[in-house]
C-alpha positions in Angstrom: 131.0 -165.8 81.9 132.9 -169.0 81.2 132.5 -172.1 83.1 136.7 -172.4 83.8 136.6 -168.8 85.2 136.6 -168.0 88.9 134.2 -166.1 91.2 134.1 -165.4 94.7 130.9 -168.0 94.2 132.1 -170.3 92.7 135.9 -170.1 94.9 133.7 -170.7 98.3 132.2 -173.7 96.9 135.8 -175.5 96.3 138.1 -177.1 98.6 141.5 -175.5 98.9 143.2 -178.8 97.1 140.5 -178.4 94.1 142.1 -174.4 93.7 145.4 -175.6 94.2 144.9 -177.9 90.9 143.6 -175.1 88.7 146.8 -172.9 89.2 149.4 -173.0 86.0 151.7 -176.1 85.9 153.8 -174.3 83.4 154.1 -170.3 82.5 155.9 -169.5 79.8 156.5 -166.3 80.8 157.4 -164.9 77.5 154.0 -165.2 75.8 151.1 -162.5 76.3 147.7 -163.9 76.6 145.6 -163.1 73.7 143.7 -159.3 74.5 145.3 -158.5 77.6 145.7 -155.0 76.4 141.9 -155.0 76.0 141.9 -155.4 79.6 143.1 -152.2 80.2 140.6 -149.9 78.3 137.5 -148.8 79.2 134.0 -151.0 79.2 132.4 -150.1 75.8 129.1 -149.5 77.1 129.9 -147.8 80.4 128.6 -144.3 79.4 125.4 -146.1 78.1 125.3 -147.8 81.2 125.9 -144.5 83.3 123.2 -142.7 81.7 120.7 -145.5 81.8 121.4 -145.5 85.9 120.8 -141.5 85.3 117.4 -142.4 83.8 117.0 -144.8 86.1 117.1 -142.8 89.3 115.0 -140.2 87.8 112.6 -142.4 87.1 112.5 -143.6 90.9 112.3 -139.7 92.0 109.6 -139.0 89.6 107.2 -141.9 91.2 108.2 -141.5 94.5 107.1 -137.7 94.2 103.9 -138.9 92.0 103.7 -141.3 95.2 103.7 -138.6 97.8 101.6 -135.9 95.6 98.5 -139.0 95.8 99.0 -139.8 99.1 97.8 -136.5 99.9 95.2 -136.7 98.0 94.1 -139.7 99.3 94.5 -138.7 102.8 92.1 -135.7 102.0 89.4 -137.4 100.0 86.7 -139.1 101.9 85.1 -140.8 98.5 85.8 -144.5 99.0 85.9 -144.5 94.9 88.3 -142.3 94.5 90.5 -143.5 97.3 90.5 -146.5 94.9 91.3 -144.7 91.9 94.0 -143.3 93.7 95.5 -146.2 95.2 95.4 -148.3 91.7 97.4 -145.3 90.3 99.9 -145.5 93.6 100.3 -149.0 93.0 100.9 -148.3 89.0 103.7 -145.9 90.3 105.3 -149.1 92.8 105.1 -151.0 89.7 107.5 -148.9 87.4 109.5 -148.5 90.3 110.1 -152.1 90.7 111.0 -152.7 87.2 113.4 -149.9 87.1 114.8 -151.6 90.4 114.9 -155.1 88.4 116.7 -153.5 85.1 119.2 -151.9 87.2 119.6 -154.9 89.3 120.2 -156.7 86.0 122.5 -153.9 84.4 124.5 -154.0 87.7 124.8 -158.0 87.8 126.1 -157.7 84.4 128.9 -155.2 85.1 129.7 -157.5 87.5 130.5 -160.2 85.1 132.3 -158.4 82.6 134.4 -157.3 85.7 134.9 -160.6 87.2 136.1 -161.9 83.6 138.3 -158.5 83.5 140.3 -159.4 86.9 140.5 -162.7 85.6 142.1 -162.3 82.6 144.5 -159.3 84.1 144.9 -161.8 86.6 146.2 -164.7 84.1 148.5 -162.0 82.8 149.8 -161.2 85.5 150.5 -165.2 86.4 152.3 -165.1 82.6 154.8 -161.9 83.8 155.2 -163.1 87.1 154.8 -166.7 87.4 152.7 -169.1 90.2 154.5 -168.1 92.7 153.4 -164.2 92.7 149.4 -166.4 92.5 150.4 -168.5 95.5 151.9 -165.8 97.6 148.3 -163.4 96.2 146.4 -166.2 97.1 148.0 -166.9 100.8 147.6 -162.9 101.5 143.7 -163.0 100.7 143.2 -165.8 102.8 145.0 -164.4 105.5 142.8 -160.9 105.1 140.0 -163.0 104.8 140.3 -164.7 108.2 141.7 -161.4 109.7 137.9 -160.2 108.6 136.3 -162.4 110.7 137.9 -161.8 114.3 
């Protein structure tokens, strides 16, 4: 992500005179920004992505019914060896879940990014065909949903 660009983070963090200073003096409303029309296709890796998630939640079923499978075993064994033996391979089977939690996490956080830089652009050429005042009057509306939120 680049540092000008701007989240729902970093937007709570700045005053309201700080985001008033980062909207366009000027538009010149007859230039395009450079790969808008990227904007509009489809994430390259979104299939990828889809079936990782795919693996992913298979993965998670597979342990979780590996989980159940030696918890009756343990339930039914009376051996305080193999209790162990079987609780070391539950807690392998926690493990893998966890990391698969942590890649998707990770896969998840960055979609996010490449959609927070997607609006953002869109969003920039939108302020080109429109001009500021179709950001300020966005920007007044959001606010005003935003505090409607709360009550």
């Amino acid at each position: 992500m680049r540092a000008h660009e701007l989240t729902p983070r970093r937007a709570a963090t700045m005053s309201a005179e700080v985001l008033d200073e980062r909207r366009p003096a000027a538009v010149d409303e007859s230039v395009e920004p450079r790969g808008a029309s990227s904007d509009w296709q489809t994430l390259p890796d979104l299939d990828e992505m889809l079936a990782r998630a795919q693996d992913s939640a298979r993965g998670m079923r597979d342990a979780e019914e590996a989980l159940e499978l030696l918890r009756r075993r343990f339930e039914q064994t009376q051996d305080a060896e193999a209790r162990g033996q079987l609780a070391a391979e539950a807690l392998d089977h926690v493990e893998r879940q966890l990391n698969l939690a942590r890649d998707r996490r990770r896969q998840l956080d960055s979609l996010e990014a490449k959609l927070w830089a997607r609006r953002n652009r869109i969003e920039r050429l939108l302020i080109h065909a429109r001009g500021t005042s179709w950001w300020r009057a966005r920007r007044t509306l959001a606010r005003a949903e935003g505090q409607g939120e709360g009550t």
